[in-house]
C-alpha positions in Angstrom: -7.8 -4.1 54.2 -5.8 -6.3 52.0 -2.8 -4.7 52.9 -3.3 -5.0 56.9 -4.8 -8.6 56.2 -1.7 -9.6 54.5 0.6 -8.2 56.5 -0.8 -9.3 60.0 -0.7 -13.5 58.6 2.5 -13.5 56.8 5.2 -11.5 58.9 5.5 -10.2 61.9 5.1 -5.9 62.4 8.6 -5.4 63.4 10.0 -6.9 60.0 9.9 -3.5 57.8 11.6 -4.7 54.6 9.0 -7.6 54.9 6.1 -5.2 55.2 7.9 -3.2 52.0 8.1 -6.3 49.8 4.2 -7.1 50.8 3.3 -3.3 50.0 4.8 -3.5 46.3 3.4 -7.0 45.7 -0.1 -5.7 46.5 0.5 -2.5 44.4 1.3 -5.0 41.3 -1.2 -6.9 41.7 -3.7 -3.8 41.9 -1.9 -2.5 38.4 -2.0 -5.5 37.1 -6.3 -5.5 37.4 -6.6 -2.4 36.5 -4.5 -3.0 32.8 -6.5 -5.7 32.3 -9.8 -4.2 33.3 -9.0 -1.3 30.6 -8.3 -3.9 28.1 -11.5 -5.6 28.5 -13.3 -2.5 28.2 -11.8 -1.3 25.0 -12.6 -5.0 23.4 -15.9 -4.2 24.5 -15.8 -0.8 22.7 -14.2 -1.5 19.4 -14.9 -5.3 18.9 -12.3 -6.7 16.6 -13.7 -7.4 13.1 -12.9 -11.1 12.9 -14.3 -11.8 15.8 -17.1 -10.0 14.8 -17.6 -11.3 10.9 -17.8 -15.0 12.4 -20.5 -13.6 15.0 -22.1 -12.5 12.0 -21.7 -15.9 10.1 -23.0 -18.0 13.2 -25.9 -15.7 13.5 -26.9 -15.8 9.8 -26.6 -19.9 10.0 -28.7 -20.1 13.1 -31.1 -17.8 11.4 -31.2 -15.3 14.1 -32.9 -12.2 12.3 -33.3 -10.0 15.7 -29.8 -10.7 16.4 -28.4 -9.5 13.4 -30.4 -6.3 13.7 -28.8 -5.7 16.7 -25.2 -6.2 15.7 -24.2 -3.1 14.4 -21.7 -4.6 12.7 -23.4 -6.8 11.2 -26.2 -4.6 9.7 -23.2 -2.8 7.4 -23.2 -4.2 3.9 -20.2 -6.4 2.7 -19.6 -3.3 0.4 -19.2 -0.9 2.8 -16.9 -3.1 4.9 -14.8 -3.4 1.5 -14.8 0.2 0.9 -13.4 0.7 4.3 -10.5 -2.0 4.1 -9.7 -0.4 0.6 -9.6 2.7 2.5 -7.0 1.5 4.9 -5.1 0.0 2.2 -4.9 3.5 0.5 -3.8 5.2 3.9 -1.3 2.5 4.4 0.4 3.3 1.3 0.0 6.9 1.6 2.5 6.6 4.9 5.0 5.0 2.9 7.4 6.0 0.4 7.6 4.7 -3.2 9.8 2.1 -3.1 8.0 0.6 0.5 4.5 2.3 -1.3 4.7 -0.5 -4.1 5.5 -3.5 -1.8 3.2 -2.6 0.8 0.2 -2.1 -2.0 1.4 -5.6 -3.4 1.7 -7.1 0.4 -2.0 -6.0 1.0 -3.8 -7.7 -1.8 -2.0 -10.9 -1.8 -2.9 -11.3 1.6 -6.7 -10.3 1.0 -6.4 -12.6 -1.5 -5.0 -15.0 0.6 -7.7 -14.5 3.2 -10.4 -15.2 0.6 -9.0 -18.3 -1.0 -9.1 -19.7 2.8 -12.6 -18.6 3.9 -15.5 -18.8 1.7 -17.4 -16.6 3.9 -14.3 -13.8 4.2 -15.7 -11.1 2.3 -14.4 -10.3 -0.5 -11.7 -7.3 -1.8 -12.7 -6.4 -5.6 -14.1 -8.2 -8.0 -13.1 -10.6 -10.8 -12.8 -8.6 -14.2 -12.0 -9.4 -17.9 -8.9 -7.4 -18.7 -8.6 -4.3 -19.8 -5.3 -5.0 -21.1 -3.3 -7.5 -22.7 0.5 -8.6 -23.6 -0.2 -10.3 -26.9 3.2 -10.9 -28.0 5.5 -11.9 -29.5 7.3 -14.9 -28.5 11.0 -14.3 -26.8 10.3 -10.9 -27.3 10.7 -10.2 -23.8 7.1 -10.6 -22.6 7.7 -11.6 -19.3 10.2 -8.7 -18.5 7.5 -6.5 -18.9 5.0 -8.4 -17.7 7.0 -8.3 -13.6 8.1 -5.2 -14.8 4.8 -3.0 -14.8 2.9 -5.7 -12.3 4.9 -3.9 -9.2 2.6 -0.5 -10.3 0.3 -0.7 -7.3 -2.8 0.1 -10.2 -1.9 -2.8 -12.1 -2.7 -6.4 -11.0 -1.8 -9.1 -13.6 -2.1 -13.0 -14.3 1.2 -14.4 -13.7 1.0 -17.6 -16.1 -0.5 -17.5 -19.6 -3.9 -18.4 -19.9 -3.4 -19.2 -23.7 -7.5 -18.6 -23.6 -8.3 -16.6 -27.0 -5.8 -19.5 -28.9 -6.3 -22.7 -27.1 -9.1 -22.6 -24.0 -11.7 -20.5 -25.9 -14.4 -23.0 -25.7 -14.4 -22.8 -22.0 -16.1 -19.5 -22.2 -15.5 -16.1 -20.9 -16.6 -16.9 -17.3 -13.8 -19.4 -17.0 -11.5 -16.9 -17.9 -12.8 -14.4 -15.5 -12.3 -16.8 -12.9 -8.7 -17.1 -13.7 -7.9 -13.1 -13.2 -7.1 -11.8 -10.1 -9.3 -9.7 -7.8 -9.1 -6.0 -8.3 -10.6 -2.9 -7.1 -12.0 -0.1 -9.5 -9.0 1.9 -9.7 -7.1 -1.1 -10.8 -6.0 -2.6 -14.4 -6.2 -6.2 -14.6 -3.8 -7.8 -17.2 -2.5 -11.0 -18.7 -0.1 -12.0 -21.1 0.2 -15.1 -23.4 2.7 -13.9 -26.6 1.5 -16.8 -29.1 -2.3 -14.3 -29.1 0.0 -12.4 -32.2 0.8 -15.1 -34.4 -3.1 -16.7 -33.9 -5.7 -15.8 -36.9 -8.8 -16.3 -34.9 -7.5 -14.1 -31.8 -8.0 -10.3 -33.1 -11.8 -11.0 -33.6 -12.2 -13.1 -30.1 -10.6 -10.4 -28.4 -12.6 -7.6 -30.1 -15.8 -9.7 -29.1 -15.0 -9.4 -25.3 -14.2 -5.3 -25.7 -13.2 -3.3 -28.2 -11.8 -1.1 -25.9 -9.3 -3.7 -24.6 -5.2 -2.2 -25.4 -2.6 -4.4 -27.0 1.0 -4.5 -25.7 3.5 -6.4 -28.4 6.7 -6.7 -27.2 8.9 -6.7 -30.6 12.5 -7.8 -31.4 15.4 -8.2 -34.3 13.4 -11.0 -35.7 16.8 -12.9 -36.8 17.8 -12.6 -32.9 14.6 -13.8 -32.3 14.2 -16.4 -34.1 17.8 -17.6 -32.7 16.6 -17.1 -29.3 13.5 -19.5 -30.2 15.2 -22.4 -31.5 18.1 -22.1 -29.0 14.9 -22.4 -26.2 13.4 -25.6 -28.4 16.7 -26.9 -28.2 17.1 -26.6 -24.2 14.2 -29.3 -24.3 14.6 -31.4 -27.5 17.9 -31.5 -28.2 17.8 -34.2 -31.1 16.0 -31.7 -33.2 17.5 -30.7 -36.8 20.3 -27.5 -36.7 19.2 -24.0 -37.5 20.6 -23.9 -40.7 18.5 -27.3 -41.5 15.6 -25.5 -40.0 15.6 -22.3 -41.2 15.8 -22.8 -45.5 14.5 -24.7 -47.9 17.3 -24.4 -49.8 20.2 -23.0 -48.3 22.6 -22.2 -51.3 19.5 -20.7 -53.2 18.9 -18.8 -49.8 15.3 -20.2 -49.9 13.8 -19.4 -46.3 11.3 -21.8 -44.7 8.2 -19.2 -43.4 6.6 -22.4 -42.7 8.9 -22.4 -40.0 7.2 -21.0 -36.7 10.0 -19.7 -35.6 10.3 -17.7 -39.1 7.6 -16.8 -39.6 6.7 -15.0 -35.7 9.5 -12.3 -37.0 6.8 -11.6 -40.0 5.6 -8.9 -37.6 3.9 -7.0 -40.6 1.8 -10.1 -41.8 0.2 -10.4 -38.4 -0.4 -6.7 -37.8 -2.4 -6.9 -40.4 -4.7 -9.2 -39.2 -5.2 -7.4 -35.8 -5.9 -3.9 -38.0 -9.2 -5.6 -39.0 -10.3 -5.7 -35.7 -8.7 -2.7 -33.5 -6.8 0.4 -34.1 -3.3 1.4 -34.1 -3.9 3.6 -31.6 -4.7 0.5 -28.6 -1.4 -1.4 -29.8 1.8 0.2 -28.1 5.1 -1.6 -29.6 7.7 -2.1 -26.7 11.3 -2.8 -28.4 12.9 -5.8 -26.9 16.3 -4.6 -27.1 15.5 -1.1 -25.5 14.1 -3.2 -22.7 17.4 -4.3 -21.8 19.7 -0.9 -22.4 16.6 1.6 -21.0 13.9 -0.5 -19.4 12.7 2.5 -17.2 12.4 4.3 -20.6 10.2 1.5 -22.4 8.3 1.2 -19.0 7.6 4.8 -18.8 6.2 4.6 -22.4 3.8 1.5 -21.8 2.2 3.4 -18.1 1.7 6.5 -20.6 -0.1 4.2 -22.6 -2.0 2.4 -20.0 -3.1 5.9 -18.6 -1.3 5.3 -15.4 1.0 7.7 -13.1 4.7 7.2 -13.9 6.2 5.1 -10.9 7.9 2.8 -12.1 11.4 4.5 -13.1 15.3 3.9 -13.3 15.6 3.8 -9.4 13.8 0.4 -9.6 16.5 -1.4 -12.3 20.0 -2.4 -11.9 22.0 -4.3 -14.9 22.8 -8.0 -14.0 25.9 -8.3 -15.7 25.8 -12.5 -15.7 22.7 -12.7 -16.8 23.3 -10.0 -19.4 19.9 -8.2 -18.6 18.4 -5.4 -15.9 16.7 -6.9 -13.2 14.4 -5.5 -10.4 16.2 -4.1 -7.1 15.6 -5.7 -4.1 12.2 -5.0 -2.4 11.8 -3.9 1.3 9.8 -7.7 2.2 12.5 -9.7 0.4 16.1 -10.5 1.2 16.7 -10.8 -2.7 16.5 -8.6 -6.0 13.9 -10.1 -8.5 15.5 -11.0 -11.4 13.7 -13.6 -14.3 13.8 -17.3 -14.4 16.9 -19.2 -15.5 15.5 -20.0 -19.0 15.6 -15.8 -19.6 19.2 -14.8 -20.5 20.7 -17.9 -21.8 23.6 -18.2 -24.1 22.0 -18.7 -27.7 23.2 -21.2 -30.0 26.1 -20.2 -32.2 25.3 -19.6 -36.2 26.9 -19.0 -39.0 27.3 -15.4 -39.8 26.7 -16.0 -43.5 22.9 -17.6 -42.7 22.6 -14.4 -40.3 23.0 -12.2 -43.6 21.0 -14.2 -45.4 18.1 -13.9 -42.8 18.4 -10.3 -42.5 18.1 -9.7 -46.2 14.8 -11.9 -46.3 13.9 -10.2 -43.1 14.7 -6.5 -44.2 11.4 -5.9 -46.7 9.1 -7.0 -44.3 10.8 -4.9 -41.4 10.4 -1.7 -43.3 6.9 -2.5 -44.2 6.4 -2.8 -40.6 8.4 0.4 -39.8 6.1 2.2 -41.8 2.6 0.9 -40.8 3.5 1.9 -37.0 5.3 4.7 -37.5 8.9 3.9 -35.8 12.1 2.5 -37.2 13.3 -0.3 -34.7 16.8 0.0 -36.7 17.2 -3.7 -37.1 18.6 -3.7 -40.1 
């Protein structure tokens, strides 16, 4: 009827390519309906779930009980509706290979994450947790390497700046620093780093209060080379400050070193293990060697999942060697344009010294290195 109705007003019979261009205008039209009309009816049949969740919200603020009963939806517990985004998360990165599987896993959270820092009543993906682990030094040791290192295992999710909350926040209470850690689910580890835990007394036993169980990471270097590496970052920001030399004795042509130095005294490594042996056993601190974690970081990363109990991804195909900044770097991830390689302030040019007041350091150094070589079972070869 359409057809004849339309036909008979606009254009005369005798015009056929009239009649044709009428015919296929009335066939779009009628595809058109129909497309729509099954798109309507699928909405209908599988509701999308934000539309749905604020249904659920207004309903619950209007107080409408028999509503809410109704609403299938709605009558699923938060938990359940958590378990089955995790679930999609998990088939999302089981579609993907490891490089994408490691981006995609990261992509996922940060935008849950996102979603519930913007929307109170969003619900939420994980939970809040103390850590299990913790990088507790040492101090341009090479902390932060591992710390974006072993954060792009899809099982790990870490703090990205340092609390400092077992040295300097402790009287806020463990709830604050819950707060601060980032949402993870069950099968996750949730980590933190802040290197000046090693060198602080009371830290061991406030750390041992949270959980005994909780595993140390200390990332260790040449403590003369780190010690350089100290002062030449001090330097960077106070540069009226006393040379090394000045610094580092108390009487230089007696060779007389300074521990009361900070930056001495960090490379004491054996003096502080000893204070975190009170407390927890050898067998939860894993030593990473700083200068491996420039020449074989896949190696040293290999060694700290073993240690954390997770599954090996993280290998050589993830490193390359930036030559200018004289240390590896992460290759470029599918979502970024970019490789990831550390801040400016990681890789600078140290401060030249004297080779006569390295030797001199290295000699006070050397008794306390092999005491420490001995209590942990590994020669670091600095010496």
């Amino acid at each position: 009827m359409a057809y004849r109705f339309l036909s008979s007003r606009i254009v005369p019979s005798s015009n056929r390519l009239s009649r044709r261009f009428i015919f296929i205008f009335t066939i779009s039209l009628s595809f058109m309906y129909l497309c729509y009309s099954i798109l309507f009816c699928s909405g209908t049949i599988m509701p999308n779930q934000r539309l749905e969740e604020h249904r659920c919200v207004r309903l619950k603020n209007m107080g409408s009980k028999k509503l809410l009963q109704k609403s299938h939806y709605c009558t699923i517990s938060a938990k359940a509706r958590v378990i089955s985004d995790e679930t999609r998360a998990v088939g999302l990165l089981n579609l993907t290979g490891n490089q994408s599987k490691h981006s995609a896993f990261q992509k996922t959270q940060d935008v849950l994450d996102h979603k519930q820092s913007n929307n109170s009543n969003s619900p939420k993906y994980g939970n809040k947790k103390l850590p299990n682990a913790l990088i507790v030094g040492v101090k341009k040791g090479g902390t932060r390497a591992v710390l974006e290192f072993i954060r792009i295992h899809p099982d790990v999710r870490a703090l990205g700046t340092e609390p400092h909350f077992f040295d300097r926040n402790y009287d806020k209470g463990l709830d604050w620093y819950r707060g601060l850690m980032p949402r993870t689910l069950d099968s996750q580890i949730t980590m933190e780093k802040t290197p000046s835990y090693f060198v602080t007394r009371e830290a061991p036993r406030r750390i041992s209060n949270m959980s005994r169980e909780t595993k140390l990471i200390v990332v260790v270097r040449n403590p003369v080379t780190r010690a350089i590496s100290d002062y030449t970052q001090t330097l960077s920001k106070k540069p009226d400050i006393p040379s090394f030399e000045e610094l580092a004795f108390k009487n230089r042509s007696q060779g007389i070193v300074d521990t009361s130095w900070n930056a001495i005294r960090i490379g004491m490594y054996i003096l502080h293990l000893e204070n975190w042996l009170q407390y927890f056993r050898l067998s939860q601190i894993h030593f990473v060697s700083g200068e491996r974690l420039i020449t074989d970081p896949a190696g040293e990363l290999g060694r700290v999942q073993d240690f954390l109990g997770l599954k090996r991804i993280i290998t050589d195909k993830h490193f390359y060697f930036n030559r200018t900044k004289g240390f590896p770097c992460l290759k470029k991830p599918e979502s970024s344009s970019q490789p990831r390689c550390l801040g400016k302030s990681k890789g600078r040019t140290h401060v030249q010294i004297d080779q006569e007041v390295i030797e001199q350091l290295r000699e006070f150094y050397r008794p306390f290195n092999v005491k420490f070589y001995e209590m942990v079972g590994h020669d670091f070869r600095w010496d």
